[in-house]
N, C-alpha and C positions, 0 to 999 in steps of 0.2 A: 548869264541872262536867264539861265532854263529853272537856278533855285529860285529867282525873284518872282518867278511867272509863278513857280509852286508853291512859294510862299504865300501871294497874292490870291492864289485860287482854297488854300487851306485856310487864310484867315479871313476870308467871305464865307465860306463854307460854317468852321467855327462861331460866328456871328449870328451868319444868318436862323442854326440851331437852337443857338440858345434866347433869341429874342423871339424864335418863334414855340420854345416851347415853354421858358418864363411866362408871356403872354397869357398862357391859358389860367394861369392863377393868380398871379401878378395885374396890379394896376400897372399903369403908363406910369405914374410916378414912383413906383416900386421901382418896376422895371429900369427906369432912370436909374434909379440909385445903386441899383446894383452893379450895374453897367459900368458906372462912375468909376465907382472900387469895392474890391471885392470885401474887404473889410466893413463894408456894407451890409453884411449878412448878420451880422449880431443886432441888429435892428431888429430882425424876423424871430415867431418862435421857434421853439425848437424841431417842430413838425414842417414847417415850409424850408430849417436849412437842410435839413437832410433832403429835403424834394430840390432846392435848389444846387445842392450838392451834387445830388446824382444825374441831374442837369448838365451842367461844369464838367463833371468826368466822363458822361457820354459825347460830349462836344468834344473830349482830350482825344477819345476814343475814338471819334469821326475822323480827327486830324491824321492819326496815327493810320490810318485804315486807308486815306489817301496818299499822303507817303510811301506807303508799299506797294501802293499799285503803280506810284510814280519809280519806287527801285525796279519793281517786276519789269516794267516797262524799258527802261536801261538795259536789259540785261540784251534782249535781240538785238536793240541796236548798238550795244558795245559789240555784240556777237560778227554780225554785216560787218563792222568795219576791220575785222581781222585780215591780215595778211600776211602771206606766207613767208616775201622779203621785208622785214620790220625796217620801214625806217629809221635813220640812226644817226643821230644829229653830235 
């Protein structure tokens, strides 16, 4: 349940990035298109894929940077649950 939840919180996070920082150059109908599929970008010239590009890999980046703080976070509460007589099934 606890990857679904992080999953769910990484791919709103990723989304909500990059529509909001497409946006700033992008039309609403661009931004559709790109959205759609990412093979969408050969539409664009070669000056907006490279800004859409580094878009895309800061969003990759954002994901990545949640993820770790979701390991970082495991780590005290694998720590708490230690015990001394391990149970042994």
């Amino acid at each position: 349940m606890g990857g679904v939840i992080g999953l769910a919180i990484v791919t709103a996070a990723y989304k909500s990035y990059v529509r909001l920082h497409l946006s700033t150059f992008l039309s609403a109908e661009e931004l559709t298109k790109i959205l759609d599929s990412a093979h969408n970008i050969f539409i664009f010239g070669q000056h907006q894929q490279i800004r859409i590009r580094e878009i895309f890999a800061g969003a990759y980046n954002l994901q990545f940077r949640i993820l770790i703080a979701f390991a970082a976070a495991q780590i005290p509460s694998s720590v708490l649950m230690w015990q001394n007589h391990q149970i042994v099934i």
